[in-house]
C-alpha positions as CSV (number, residue, x, y, z in Angstrom):
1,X,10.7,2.2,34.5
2,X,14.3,0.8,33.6
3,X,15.0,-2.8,34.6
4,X,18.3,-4.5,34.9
5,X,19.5,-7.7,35.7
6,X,23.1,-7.8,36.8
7,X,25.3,-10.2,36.5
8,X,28.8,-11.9,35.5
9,X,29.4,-14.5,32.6
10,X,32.2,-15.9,30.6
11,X,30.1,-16.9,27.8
12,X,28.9,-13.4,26.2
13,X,32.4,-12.2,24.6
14,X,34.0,-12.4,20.4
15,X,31.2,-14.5,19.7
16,X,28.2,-12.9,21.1
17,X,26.4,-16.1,22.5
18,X,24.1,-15.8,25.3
19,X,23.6,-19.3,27.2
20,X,20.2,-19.2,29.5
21,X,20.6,-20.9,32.9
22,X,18.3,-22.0,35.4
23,X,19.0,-23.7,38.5
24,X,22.3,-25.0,36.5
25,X,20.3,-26.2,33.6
26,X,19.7,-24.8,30.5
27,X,16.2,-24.1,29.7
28,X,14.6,-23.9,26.1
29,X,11.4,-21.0,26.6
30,X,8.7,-21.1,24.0
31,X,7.8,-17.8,22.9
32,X,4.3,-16.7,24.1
33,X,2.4,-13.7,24.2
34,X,2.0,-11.6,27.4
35,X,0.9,-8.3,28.5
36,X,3.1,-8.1,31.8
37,X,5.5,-10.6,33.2
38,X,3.3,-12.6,35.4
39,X,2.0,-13.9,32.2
40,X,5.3,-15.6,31.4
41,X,7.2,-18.5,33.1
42,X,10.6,-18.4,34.5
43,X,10.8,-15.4,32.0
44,X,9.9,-11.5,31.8
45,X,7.7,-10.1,29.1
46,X,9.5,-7.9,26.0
47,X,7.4,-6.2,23.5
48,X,4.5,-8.2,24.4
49,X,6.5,-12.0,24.2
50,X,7.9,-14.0,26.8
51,X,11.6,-13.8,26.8
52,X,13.8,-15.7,28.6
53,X,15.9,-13.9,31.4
54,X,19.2,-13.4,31.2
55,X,21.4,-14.9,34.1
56,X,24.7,-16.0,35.4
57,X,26.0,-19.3,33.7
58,X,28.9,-20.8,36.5
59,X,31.9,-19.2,36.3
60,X,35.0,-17.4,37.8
61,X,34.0,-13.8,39.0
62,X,36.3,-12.5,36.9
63,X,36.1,-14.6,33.8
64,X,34.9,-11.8,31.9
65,X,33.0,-8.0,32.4
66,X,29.4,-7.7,33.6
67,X,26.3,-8.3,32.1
68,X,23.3,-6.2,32.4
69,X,20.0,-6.5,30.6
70,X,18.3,-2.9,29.7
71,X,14.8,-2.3,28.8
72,X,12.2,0.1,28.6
73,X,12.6,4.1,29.4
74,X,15.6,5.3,31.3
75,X,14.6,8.2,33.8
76,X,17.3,8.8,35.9
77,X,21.8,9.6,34.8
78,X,23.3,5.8,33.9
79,X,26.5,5.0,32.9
80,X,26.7,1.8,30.8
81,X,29.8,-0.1,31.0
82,X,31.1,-3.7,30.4
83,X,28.5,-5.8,28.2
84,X,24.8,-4.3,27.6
85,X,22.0,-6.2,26.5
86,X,19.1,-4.1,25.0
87,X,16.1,-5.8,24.8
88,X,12.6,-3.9,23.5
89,X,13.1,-0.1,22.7
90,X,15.3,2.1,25.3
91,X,14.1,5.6,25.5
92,X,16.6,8.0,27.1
93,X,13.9,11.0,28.4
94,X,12.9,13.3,30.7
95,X,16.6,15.3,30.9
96,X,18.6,12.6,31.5
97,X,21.6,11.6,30.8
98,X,22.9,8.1,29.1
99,X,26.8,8.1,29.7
100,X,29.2,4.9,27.7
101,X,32.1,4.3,28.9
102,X,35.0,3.5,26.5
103,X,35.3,-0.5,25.1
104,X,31.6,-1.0,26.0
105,X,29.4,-3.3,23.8
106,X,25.9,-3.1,23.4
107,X,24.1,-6.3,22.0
108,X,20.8,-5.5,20.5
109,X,18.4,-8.0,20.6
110,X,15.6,-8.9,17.9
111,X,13.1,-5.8,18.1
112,X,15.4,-3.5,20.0
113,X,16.7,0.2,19.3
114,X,18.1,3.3,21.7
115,X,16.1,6.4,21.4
116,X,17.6,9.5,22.7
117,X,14.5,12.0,22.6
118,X,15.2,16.0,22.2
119,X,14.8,16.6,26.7
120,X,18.0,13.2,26.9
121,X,20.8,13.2,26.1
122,X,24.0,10.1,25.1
123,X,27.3,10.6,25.8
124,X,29.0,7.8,24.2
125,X,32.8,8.7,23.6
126,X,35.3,6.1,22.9
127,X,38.6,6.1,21.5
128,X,40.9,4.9,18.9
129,X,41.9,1.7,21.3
130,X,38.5,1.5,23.1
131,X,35.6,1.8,20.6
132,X,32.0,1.8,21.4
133,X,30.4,-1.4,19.6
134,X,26.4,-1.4,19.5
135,X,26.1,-4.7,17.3
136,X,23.7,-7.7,16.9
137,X,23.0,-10.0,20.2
138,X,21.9,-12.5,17.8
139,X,23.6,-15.4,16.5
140,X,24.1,-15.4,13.3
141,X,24.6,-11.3,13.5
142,X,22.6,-10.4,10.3
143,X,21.6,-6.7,9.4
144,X,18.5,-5.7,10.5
145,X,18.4,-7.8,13.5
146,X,17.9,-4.5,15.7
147,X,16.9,-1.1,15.5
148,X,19.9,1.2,15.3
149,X,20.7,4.6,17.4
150,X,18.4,7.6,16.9
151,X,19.3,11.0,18.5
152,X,16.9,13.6,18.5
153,X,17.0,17.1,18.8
154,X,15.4,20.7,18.7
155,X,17.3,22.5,16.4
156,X,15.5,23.9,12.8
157,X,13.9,21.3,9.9
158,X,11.9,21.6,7.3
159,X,8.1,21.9,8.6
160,X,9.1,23.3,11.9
161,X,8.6,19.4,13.5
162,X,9.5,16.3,12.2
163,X,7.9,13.0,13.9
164,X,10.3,10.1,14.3
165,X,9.8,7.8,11.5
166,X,9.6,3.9,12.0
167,X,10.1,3.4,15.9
168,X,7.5,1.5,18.3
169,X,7.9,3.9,21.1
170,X,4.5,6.0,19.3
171,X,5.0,9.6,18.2
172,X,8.1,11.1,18.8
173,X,8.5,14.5,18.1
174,X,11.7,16.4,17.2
175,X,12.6,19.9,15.7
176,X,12.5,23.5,16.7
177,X,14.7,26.7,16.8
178,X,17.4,26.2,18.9
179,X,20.1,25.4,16.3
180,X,22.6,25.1,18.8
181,X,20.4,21.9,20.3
182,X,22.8,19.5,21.5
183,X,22.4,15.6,21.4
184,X,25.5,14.5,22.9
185,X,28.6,12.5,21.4
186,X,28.9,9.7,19.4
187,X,33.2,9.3,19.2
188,X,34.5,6.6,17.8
189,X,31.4,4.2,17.7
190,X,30.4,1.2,15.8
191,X,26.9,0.4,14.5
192,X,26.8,-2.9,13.3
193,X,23.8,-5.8,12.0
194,X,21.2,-2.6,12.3
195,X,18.1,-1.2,10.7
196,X,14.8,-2.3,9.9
197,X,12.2,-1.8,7.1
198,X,8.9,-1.3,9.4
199,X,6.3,-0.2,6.2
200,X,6.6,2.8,3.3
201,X,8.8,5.3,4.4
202,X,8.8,4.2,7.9
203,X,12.3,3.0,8.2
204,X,15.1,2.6,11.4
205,X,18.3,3.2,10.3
206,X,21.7,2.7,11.7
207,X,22.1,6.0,12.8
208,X,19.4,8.7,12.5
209,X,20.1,12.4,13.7
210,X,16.8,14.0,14.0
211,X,16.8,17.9,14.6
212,X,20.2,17.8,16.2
213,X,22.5,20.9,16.2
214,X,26.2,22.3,16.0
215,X,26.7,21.5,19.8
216,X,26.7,17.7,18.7
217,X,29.6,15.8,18.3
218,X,29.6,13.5,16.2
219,X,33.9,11.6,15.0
220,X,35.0,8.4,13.8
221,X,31.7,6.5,13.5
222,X,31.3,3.4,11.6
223,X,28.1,2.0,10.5
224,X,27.9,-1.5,9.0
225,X,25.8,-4.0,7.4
226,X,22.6,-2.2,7.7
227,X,19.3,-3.5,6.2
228,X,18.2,0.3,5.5
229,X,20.2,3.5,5.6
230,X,23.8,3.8,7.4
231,X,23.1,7.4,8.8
232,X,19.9,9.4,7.7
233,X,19.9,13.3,8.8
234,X,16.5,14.9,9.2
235,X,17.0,18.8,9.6
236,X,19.2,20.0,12.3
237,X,22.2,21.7,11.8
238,X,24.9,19.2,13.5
239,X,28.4,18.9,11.8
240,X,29.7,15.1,11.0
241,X,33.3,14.3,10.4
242,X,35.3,10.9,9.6
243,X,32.4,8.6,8.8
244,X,32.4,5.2,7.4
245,X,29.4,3.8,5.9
246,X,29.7,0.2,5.0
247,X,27.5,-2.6,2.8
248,X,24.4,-0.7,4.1
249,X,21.5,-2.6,1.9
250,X,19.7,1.5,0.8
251,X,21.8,4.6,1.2
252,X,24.9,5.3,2.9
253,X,24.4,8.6,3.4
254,X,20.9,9.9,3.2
255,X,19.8,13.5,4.5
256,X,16.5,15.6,4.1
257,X,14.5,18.4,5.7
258,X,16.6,21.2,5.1
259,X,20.1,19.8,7.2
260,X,22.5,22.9,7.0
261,X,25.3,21.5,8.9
262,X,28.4,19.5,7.2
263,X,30.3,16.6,7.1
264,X,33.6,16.3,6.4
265,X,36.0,13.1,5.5
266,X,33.2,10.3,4.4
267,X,34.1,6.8,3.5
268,X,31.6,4.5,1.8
269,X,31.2,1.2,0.5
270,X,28.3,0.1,-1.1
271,X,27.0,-3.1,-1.5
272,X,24.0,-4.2,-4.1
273,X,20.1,-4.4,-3.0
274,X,18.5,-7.6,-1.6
275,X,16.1,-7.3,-4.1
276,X,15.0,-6.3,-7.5
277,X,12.3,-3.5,-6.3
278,X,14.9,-1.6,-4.5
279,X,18.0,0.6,-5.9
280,X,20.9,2.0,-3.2
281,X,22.7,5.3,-3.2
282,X,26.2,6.0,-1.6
283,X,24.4,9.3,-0.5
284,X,20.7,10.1,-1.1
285,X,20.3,13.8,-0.7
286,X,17.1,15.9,-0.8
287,X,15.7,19.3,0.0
288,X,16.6,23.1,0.6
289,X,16.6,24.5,3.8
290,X,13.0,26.7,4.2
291,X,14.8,29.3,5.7
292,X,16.6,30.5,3.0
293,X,19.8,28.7,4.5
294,X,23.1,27.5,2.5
295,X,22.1,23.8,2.4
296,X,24.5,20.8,3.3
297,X,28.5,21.1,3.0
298,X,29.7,17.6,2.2
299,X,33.2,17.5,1.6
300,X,36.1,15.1,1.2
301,X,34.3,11.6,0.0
302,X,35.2,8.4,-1.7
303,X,32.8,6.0,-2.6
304,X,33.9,2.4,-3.7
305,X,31.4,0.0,-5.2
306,X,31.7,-3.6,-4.0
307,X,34.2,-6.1,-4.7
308,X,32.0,-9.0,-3.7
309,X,28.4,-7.9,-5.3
310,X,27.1,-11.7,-4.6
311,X,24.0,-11.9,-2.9
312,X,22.3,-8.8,-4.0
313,X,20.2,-7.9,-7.5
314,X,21.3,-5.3,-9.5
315,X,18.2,-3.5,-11.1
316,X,20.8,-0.8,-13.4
317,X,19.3,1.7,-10.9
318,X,22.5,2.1,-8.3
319,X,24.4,5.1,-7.7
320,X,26.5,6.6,-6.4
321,X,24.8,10.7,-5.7
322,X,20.5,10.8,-5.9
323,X,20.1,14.2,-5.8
324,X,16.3,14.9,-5.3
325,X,13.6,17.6,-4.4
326,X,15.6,20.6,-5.6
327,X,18.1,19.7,-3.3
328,X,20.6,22.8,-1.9
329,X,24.1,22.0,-1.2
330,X,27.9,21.8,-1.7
331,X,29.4,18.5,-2.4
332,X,32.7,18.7,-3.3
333,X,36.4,16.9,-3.3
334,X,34.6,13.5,-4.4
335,X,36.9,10.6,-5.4
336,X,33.5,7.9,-7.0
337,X,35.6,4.5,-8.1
338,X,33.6,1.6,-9.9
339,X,30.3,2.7,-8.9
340,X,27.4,0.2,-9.0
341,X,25.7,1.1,-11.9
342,X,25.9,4.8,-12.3
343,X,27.8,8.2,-10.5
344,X,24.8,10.5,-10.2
345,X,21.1,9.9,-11.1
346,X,18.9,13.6,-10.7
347,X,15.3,12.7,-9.5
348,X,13.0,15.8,-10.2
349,X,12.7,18.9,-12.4
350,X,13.4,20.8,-9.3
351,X,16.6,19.4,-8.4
352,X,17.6,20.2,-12.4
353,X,16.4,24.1,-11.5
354,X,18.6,23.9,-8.3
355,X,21.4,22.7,-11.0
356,X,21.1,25.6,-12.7
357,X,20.7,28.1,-10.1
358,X,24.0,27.2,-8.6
359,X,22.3,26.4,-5.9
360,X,23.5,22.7,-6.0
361,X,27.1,23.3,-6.6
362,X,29.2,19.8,-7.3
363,X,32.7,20.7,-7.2
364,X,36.1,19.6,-7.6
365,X,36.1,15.5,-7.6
366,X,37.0,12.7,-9.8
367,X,34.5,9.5,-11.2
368,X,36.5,6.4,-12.1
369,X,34.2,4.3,-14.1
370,X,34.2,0.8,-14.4
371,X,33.4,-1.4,-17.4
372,X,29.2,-1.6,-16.7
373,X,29.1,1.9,-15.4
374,X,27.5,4.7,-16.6
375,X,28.0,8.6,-15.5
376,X,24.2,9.6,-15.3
377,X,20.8,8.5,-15.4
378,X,18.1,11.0,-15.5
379,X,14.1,10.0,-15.6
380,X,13.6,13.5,-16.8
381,X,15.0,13.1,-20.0
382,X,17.8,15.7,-19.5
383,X,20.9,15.5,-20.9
384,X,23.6,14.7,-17.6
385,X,26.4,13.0,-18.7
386,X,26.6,16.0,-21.1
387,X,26.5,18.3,-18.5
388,X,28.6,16.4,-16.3
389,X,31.6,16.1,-19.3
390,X,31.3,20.0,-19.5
391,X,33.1,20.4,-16.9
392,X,35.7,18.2,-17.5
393,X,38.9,20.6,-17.6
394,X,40.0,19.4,-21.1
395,X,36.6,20.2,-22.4
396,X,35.9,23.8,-23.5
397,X,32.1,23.2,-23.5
398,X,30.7,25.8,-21.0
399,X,29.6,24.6,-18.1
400,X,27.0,24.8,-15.2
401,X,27.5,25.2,-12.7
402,X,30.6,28.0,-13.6
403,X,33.6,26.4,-14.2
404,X,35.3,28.1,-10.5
405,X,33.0,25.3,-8.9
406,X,34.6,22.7,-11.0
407,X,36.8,20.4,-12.5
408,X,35.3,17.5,-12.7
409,X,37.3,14.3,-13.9
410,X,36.4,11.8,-16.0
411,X,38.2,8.8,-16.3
412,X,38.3,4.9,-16.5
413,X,38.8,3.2,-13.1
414,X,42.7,2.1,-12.8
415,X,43.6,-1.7,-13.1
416,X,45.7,-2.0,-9.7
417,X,42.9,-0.2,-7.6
418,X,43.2,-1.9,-4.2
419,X,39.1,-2.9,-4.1
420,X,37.8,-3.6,-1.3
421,X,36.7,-7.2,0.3
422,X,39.4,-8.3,2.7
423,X,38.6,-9.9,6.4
424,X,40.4,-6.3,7.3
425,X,38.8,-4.1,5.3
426,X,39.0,-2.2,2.5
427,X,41.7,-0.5,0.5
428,X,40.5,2.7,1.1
429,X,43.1,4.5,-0.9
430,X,43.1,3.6,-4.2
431,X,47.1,4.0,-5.9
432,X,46.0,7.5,-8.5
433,X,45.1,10.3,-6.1
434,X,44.5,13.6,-7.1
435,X,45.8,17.0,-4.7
436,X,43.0,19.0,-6.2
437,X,41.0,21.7,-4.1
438,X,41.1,24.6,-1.8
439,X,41.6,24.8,2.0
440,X,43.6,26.4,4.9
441,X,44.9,22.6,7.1
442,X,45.3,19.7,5.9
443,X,41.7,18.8,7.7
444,X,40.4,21.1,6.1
445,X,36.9,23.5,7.7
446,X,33.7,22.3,6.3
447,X,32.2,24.9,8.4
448,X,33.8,27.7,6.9
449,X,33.7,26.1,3.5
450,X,37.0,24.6,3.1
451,X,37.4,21.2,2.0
452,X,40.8,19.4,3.0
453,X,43.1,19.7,-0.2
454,X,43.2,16.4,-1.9
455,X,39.9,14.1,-3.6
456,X,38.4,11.5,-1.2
457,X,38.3,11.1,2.3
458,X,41.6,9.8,2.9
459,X,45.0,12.2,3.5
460,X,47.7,10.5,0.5
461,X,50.1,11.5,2.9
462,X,48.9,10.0,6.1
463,X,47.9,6.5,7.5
464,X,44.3,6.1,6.6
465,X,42.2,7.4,9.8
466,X,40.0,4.2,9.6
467,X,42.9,2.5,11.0
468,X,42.7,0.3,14.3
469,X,39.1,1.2,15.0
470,X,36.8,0.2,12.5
471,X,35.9,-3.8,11.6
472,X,34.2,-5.2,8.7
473,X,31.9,-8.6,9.8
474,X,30.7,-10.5,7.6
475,X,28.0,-12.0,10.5
């Protein structure tokens, strides 16, 4: 059953504060454990703790938008608007539809997350002026305080069925053969302060698109300061396009299952580990599709390492492409600069084998290297870095893959790169860009295999498309 409690305040707004009133006095509720809310006090019971309820402080009417407190399954077509408080898991089931209505923000509180399962679907499509913000209701905003977005679908993955990995709502089952399976929209969005680390491979990300397919839309979607991934991809076949991916604490990118779909214009900036035991990738990418499938098409990426690496431990084991479990795809048009430790780091024997197949095809792109950084590491004990300087242009070393899927530069990261770390963001664009590649528009088809013409994510030509609705928090 979905419960809401409505109402206006002027004191949820740029800060994210909550203020709990009763009877025009602010109360302080210990936290206790219930079953149902009779067992609480002057509150109502989340997740099995007493929480206090969310209600008016005084105010004028209209001081500032409405209010409304979400929990539990939603059942029947909502439209969210205004300021939405999500406390416990939201399940979006049984055929129905969740509808956001541009400029709405979504506070997640502590234990929180919004589950779209394959029979719901989420229709939130913002714009440029008016993005959809699901961030932190806590205060200080830290990542990890909620549990991110998950949309799931029915289109193929590996295994036939996936289950849902790291949610409280039980088993959750997605996959199937409808590769057309649509999960909704996600336009111009902002996941902020998300993820959670809930055991051994039982992770919430940001964003997770489980078994979703090409009649998704997902455009201009920023995820930031996550404790775990930015946006992991289980299966599915859904296309992605003009993602940023910012200080997640694991991968920015991470897909698996088989995905066949592609994603085009991809922005990250990494940020270091919280501790020594863990090692992040800008993208994390695993398994062929069973079917026989082309895998991935990830085109048109620039990865920055961080400016400000304070804070995190640096174990030599960041990079920027983890290419694992004889991984199938096409990454191409890659502009790395300054990566943490390393550009590319191949996991397995298998993924070598897809190497050499052409199977895993790394085309056209450019690795700026700073001082620390090296271009490979391989447990294996294969030779990389050689591999990777073969196909260097200049170098007459034959190469694998054939050289029509390269060049690859190699160079040393320029002196008046524009790193990132500003209150406003990053300097996306660093001064040296390369027009290197194929493709029919300037956007470029990842579909149809055509990359835009130019290494990166960013247009040298244009204003960067990150402009005016993406934001970089520190808390």
């Amino acid at each position: 059953m979905l419960t809401r409690d409505m109402a206006p305040t002027h004191h949820l707004g740029p800060t994210l504060g909550l203020m709990f009133v009763l009877s025009g006095c602010s109360v302080l509720f210990p936290f206790r454990e219930c079953e149902t809310d009779a067992d609480c006090t002057a509150a109502v019971c989340v997740d099995g703790v007493c929480r206090p309820q969310v209600v008016a402080d005084t105010g004028p009417p209209d001081a500032a938008p409405t209010t409304e407190v979400v929990r539990g399954p939603i059942s029947t077509d909502t439209v969210w608007s205004g300021v939405i408080v999500m406390e416990g898991s939201v399940e979006v089931t049984d055929g129905t539809e969740l509808r956001i209505a541009p400029g709405t923000t979504v506070l997640g509180r502590l234990g929180s997350s919004l589950v779209v399962r394959p029979d719901g679907i989420l229709y939130a499509d913002g714009t440029a002026d008016e993005p959809i913000v699901f961030t932190s209701g806590e205060a200080p905003r830290d990542a990890g305080d909620w549990g991110g977005v998950a949309l799931l679908g029915d289109a193929p993955v590996n295994g036939g069925t996936g289950i849902l990995e790291g949610f409280p709502l039980g088993d959750i089952q997605y996959g199937g053969d409808d590769p057309r399976s649509n999960c909704g929209v996600l336009r111009y969005v902002r996941i902020e302060f998300a993820g959670k680390v809930a055991g051994q491979d039982q992770e919430l990300n940001g964003l997770t698109l489980a078994g979703c397919g090409t009649d998704t839309i997902v455009d201009y979607v920023q995820v930031h300061r996550g404790l775990d991934d930015g946006v992991e991809i289980f299966g599915g076949t859904v296309d992605l396009a003009h993602i940023v991916v910012s200080e997640a604490l694991d991968d920015g990118l991470d897909f698996d299952l088989g995905w066949q779909g592609s994603l085009r214009h991809l922005a990250i900036l990494q940020r270091l580990p919280g501790d020594a035991m863990s090692a992040t990738s800008a993208i994390e990418a695993s398994a062929r599709p069973e079917s026989g499938e082309p895998g991935a098409r990830v085109f048109n990426v620039t990865v920055l390492g961080c400016a400000d690496c304070t804070g995190g431990v640096d174990n030599g084991q960041n990079v920027a492409l983890r290419l694992k479990e004889g991984l199938g795809a096409r990454l191409e048009n890659l502009l790395v600069v300054d990566p943490l430790d390393a550009v590319i780091r191949v996991e397995d024997s298998n993924t070598r084998m897809t190497l050499d197949a052409g199977h895993l095809r790394l085309g056209p792109s450019r690795f700026e290297l700073g001082d620390d950084d090296v271009l490979a590491l391989d447990p294996n004990g294969a030779d990389l870095a050689a591999w990777l300087e073969s196909l260097d242009p200049d170098d007459e070393t034959p190469s694998l893959p054939p050289t029509e899927n390269g060049p690859l530069i190699i160079g040393d990261m320029p002196a008046d790169l524009d790193m990132p770390g500003a209150a406003d963001g990053p300097g996306w664009r660093p001064p040296r860009v390369v027009a290197l590649g194929v493709g029919a528009s300037d956007e470029g088809d990842a579909r149809l295999g055509e990359p835009a013409p130019y290494l990166g994510a960013f247009d040298p030509d244009r204003p960067p498309w990150t402009d005016g609705w993406t934001a970089y928090p520190r808390e």
